[in-house]
C-alpha positions as CSV (number, residue, x, y, z in Angstrom):
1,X,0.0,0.0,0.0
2,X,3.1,2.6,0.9
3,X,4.4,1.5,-2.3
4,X,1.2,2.4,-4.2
5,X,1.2,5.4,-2.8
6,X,4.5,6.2,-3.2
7,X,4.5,5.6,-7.3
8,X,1.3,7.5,-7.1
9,X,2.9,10.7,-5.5
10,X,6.1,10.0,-7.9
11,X,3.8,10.0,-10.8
12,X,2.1,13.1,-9.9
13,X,4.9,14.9,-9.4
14,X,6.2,13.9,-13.2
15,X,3.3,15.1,-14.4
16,X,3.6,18.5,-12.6
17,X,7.5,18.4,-13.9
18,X,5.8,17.9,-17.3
19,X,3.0,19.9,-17.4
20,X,5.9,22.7,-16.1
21,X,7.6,21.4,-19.1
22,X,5.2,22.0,-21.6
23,X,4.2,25.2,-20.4
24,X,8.0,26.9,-20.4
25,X,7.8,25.6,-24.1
26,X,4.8,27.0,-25.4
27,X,6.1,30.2,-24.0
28,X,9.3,30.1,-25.7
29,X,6.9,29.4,-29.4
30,X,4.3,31.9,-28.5
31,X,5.4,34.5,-31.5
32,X,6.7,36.8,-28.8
33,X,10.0,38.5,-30.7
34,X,12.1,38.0,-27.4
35,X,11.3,33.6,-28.1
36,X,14.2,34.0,-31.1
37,X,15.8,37.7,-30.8
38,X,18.4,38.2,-28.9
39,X,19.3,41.8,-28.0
40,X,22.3,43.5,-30.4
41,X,23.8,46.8,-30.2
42,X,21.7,48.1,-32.5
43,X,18.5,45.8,-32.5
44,X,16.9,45.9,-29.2
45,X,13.2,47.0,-28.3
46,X,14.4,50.5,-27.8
47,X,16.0,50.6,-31.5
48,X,13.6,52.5,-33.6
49,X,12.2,52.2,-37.4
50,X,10.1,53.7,-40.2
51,X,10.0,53.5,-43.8
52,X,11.4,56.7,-45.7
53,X,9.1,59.0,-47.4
54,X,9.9,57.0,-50.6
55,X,9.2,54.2,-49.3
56,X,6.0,55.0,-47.9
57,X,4.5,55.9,-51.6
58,X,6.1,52.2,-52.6
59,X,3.8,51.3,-48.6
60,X,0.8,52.7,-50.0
61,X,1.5,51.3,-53.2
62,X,1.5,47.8,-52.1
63,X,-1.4,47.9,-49.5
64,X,-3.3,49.2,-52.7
65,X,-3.0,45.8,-54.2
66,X,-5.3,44.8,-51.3
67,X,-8.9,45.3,-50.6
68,X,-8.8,46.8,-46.7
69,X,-10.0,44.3,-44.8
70,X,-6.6,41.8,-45.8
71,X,-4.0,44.1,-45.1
72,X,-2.4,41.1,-43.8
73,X,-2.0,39.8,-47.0
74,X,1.0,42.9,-47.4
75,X,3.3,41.3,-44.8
76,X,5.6,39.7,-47.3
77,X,6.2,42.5,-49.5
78,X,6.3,45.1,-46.8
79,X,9.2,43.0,-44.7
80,X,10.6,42.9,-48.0
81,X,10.8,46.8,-48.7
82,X,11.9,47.2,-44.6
83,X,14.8,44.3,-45.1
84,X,15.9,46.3,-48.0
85,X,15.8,49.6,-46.7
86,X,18.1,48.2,-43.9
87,X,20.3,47.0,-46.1
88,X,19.6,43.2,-46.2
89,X,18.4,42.3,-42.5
90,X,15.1,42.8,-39.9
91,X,15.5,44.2,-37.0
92,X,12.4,44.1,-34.3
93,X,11.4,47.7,-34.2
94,X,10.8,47.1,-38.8
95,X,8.9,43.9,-37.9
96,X,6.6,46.1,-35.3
97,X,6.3,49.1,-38.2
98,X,5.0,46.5,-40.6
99,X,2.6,45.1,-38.3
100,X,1.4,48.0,-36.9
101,X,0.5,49.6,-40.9
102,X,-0.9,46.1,-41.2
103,X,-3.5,46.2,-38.2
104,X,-2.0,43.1,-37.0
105,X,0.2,41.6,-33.6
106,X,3.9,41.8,-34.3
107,X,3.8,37.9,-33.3
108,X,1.9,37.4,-36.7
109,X,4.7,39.7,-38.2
110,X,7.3,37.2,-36.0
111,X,6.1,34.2,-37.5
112,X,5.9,35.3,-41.0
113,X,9.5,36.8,-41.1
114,X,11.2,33.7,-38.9
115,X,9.3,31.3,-41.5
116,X,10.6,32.8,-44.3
């Protein structure tokens, strides 16, 4: 019976250790952008962006190719034009800009520019 109750307790406290488990990696796959950035000199949350004036015509341009209600569908060729205004890599603070002129969570922008 001690025995029983003794796998029973040990067995409860793997699931616990599991459950713990599971729940520190869902966090770290959540699409928050501190799950896969790590902090540079110049990419941290404090770093800013936006798109020059030019760029915003080539903004509106794009989100034109949309009706309004799938601005989402601009993600791709908006982290495109930010990648290339800062010459050939994403920081955060681009990834925000895009999904904020998107009307979207930056962890949809996350997921989008880590997938691709």
């Amino acid at each position: 019976m001690l025995s029983s109750a003794r796998q029973l307790g040990n067995s409860a406290a793997q699931l616990a250790r599991r459950s713990h488990d599971a729940l520190s990696i869902s966090k770290r796959f959540m699409g928050h952008s501190s799950s896969f950035h790590i902090d540079t000199p110049d990419n941290t949350k404090q770093t800013t962006f936006d798109f020059t004036e030019e760029n915003y015509t080539r903004v509106k341009s794009v989100l034109g190719k949309y009706p309004s209600n799938y601005k989402q569908s601009a993600i791709i060729p908006l982290l495109d034009l930010a990648q290339r205004q800062n010459g050939g890599w994403l920081p955060v603070a681009a990834m925000d800009k895009v999904a904020q002129i998107c009307e979207v969570s930056p962890p949809r922008v996350y997921e989008v520019a880590s997938f691709y």
